[in-house]
N, C-alpha and C positions, 0 to 999 in steps of 0.2 A: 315679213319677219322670218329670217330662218331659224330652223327646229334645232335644240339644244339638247346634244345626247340621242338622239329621238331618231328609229327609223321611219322612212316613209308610210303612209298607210297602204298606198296604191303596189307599193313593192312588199313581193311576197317573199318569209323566210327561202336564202338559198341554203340548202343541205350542205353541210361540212363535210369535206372528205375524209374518207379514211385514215387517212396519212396525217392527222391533224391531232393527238390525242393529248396535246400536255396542253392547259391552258394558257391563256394569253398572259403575261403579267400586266398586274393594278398597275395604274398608272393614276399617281396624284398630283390633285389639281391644287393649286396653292389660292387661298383666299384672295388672294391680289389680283388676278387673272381667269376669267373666262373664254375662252376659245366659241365663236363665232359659226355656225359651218353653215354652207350654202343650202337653200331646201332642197336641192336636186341631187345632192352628194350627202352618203354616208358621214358618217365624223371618220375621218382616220388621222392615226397617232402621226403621222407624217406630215401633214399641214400645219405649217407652222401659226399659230396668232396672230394675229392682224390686228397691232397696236392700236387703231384708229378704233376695234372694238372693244378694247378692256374695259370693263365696268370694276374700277378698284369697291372695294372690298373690305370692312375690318377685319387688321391682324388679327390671329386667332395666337396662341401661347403656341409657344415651337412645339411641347409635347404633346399638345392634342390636335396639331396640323395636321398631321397623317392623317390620323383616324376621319375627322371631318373631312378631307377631302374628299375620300374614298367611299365614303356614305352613301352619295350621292349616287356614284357608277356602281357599287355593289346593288343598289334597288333598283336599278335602272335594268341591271344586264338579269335580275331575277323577273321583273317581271318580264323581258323580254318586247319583241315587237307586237304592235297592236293588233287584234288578229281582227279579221274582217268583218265587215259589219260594224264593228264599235263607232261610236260618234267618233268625229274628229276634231280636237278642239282647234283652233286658231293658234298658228307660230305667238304671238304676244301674249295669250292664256297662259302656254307652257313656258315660255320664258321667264313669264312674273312668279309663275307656281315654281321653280324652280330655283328664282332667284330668294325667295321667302324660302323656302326649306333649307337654302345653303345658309341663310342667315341665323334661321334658329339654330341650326346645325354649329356653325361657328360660333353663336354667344358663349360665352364662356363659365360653365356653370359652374356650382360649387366644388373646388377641390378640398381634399384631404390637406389640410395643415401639413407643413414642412415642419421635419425636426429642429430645431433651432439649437444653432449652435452656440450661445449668448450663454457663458457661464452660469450670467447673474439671474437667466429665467427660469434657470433649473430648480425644482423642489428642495429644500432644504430637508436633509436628514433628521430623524428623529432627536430628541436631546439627547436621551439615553434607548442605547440598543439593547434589545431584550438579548440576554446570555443565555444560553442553553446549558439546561444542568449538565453540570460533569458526573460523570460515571465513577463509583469509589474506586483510587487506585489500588488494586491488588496485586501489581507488581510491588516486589521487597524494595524497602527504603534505600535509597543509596545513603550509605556512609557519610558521614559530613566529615568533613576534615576539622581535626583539632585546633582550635583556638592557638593551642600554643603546640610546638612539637615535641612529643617526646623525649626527652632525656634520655640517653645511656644510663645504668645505674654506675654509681662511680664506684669505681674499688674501691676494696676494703683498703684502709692505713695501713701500714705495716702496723703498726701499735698494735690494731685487734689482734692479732695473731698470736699478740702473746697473751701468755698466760695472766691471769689476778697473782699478785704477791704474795709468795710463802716464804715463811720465815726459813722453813726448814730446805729451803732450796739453795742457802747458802751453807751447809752444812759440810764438811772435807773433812777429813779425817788428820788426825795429828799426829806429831812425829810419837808419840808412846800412847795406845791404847788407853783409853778413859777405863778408872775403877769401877762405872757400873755396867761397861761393857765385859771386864773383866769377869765380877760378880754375877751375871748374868750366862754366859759361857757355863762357869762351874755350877749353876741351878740345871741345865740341859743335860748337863753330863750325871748328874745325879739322877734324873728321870731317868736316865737311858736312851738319850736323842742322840743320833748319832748325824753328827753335821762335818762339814769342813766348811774353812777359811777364807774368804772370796775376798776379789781385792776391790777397790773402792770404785763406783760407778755414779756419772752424773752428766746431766746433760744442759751447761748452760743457757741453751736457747730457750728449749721449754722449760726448765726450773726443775726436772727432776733429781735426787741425789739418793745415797746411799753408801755414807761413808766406812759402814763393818757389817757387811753383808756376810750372811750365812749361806750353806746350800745344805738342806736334809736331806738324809736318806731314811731317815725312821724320825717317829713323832714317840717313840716308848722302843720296851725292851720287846714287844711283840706285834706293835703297828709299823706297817709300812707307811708311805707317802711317794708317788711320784706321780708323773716325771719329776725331772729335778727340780727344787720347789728353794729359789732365794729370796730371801725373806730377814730384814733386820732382828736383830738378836729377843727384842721383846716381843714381837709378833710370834715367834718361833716359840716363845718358851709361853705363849697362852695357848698357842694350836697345839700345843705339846701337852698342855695339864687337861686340856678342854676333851682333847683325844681319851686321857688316859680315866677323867673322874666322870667323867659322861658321856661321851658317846659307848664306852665301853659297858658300862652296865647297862643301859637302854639296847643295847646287840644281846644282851646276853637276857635280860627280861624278856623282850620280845620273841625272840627267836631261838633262844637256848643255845648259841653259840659264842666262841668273842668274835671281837673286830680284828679283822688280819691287816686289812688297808687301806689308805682315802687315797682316790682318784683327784686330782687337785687339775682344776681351770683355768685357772693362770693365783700369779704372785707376782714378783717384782715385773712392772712391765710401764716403761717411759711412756705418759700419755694423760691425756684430761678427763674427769666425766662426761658421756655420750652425753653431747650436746653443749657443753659448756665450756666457759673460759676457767674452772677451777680445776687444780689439780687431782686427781684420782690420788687415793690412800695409795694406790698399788706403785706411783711413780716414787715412795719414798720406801715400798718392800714394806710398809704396814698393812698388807689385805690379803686376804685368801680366798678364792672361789672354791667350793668343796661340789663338784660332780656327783660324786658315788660312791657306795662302802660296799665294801666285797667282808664276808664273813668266812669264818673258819668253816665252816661247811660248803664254802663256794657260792650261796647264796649272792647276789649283786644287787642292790639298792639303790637306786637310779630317782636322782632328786627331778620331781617333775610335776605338771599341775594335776595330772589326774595318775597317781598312783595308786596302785592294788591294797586295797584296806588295810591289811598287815605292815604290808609299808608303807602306808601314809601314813598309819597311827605312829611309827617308828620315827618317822622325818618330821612331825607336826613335834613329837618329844625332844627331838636334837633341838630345833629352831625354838623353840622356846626357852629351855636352858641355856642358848647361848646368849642371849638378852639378859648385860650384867658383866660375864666374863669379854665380851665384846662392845664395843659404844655403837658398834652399828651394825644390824641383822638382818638383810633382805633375801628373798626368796620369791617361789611362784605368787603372781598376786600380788605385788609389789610394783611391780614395771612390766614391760615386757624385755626387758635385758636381763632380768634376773628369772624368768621363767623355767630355767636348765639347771641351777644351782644357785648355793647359798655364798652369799657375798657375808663376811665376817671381817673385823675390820677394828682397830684400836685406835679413830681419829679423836682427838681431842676437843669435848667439851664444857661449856659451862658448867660448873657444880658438879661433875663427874656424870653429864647423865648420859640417857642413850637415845638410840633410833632403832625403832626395831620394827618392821613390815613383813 
């Protein structure tokens, strides 16, 4: 029976030369196939099989063919040749022993499970996936857009624009001067008001008028009045009495002088009350703002919310007298449009009465 793998006994290792340093390459044996070699010769890779010897074999799986076949000549070439002295078994001993180690060698033991790629044998996911708490957002809210967009605001009508109805806005002067504008002239002239003649002023869009305007230059025979102050003929002949029976003795109580002159803030002047759709007294020359009184000693009296004691007591005495001779009396404390001077004013009301702040 010849030797399988196996060197002779009787043949002693020959030394490798030098020149020889990279190993031989494995060379594997496939389960199907055992190679035969004569007992008088080596095994070399160059002899071919000799069919008549195959002893078939169980297939081993393609992936653990290598490894099995190589098993065999990796323990073989480790243990190397018999060294001498050792028993020597019989060719059919080593043959059988060999053939049983390639056998266990080739059974094919337990592999690792393949993945399977069968949809249906995949784990079914959880019912519900546990969410991970969110973190509070502290990024600023985006804007949400409006439900509905924006409107433009729509213009005003023209209609706002205008003024509330005054009677007296249709007023125009007639071809021969009315008898109590007449009668009214010659009360002025008897005080000592020294006025002229103004021609007739109105403005039909806003509604202002002023059909027998005056213009003063004096309110008595020793007070002055400017600038030039137009003002309808009864307006004129009350700032004119109010000048002469009152303010003139409270200048001359208080301070031991008379009144020389009023400083005046507007009178006749086309235009509404701040803020409002009604007309100002001043668009028909019924109103007077009064500034300031200068006195015969050059003294100046300057209407205002925090005046010097002597002149506050003085201006708290005007403003209060004039409530009565006037229907309507504003000053500091009243608004803040009248904080600079006294608004005096003959609009007509109910039962004769008045406003006075």
């Amino acid at each position: 029976m010849e030797q399988l793998f196996s060197p002779r006994v009787d043949s002693h290792p020959k030394p490798r030369s030098k020149h020889r340093q990279k190993p031989r390459p494995q060379r594997h044996i496939t389960p199907k196939q055992v190679e035969q070699k004569t007992p008088d010769k080596e095994p070399s890779p160059d002899v071919p099989v000799q069919p008549s010897r195959v002893v078939p074999l169980p297939e081993a799986r393609p992936s653990e063919a290598p490894k099995t076949g190589a098993a065999p000549i990796e323990k073989q070439k480790a243990e190397g040749p018999n060294p001498l002295g050792a028993p020597n078994r019989s060719n059919d001993d080593r043959f059988n022993e060999e053939k049983s180690r390639f056998k266990k060698q080739a059974r094919p033991g337990p592999s690792a499970p393949k993945p399977s790629t069968d949809k249906q044998s995949e784990p079914e996911p959880p019912a519900a996936v546990p969410i991970p708490t969110q973190k509070p957002d502290t990024s600023e809210p985006e804007a949400q857009p409006l439900a509905v967009a924006p409107q433009p605001p729509e213009k005003p009508d023209a209609g706002d624009k205008k003024m509330l109805p005054d009677a007296r806005s249709a007023d125009v002067p007639d071809a021969k001067m009315p008898a109590a504008e007449v009668a009214c002239r010659e009360r002025l002239t008897a005080l000592g008001v020294e006025f002229e003649e103004h021609k007739a002023e109105s403005n039909p869009d806003i509604g202002c008028s002023i059909p027998y305007p005056l213009v003063l230059k004096s309110l008595g025979k020793s007070i002055a009045i400017g600038p030039a102050t137009e003002l309808n003929c009864p307006m004129a002949e009350a700032a004119a009495r109010f000048a002469a029976e009152i303010i003139q003795p409270a200048a001359k109580a208080e301070f031991g002088a008379d009144l020389k002159s009023i400083n005046q803030a507007s009178a006749f002047v086309c235009r509404p009350r701040n803020g409002t759709r009604h007309l100002s007294e001043h668009a028909f020359g019924n109103a007077l703002d009064i500034a300031s009184f200068t006195l015969s000693d050059g003294r100046k009296i300057e209407v205002g919310p925090t005046p010097p004691e002597k002149d506050g007591k003085f201006l708290n005495a005007v403003r209060k007298a004039a409530c009565g001779p006037f229907k309507t009396v504003l000053g500091p404390g009243a608004d803040p449009d009248h904080s600079l001077h006294f608004h005096l004013d003959l609009e007509p009301r109910r039962n004769g009465g008045t406003f006075c702040q």
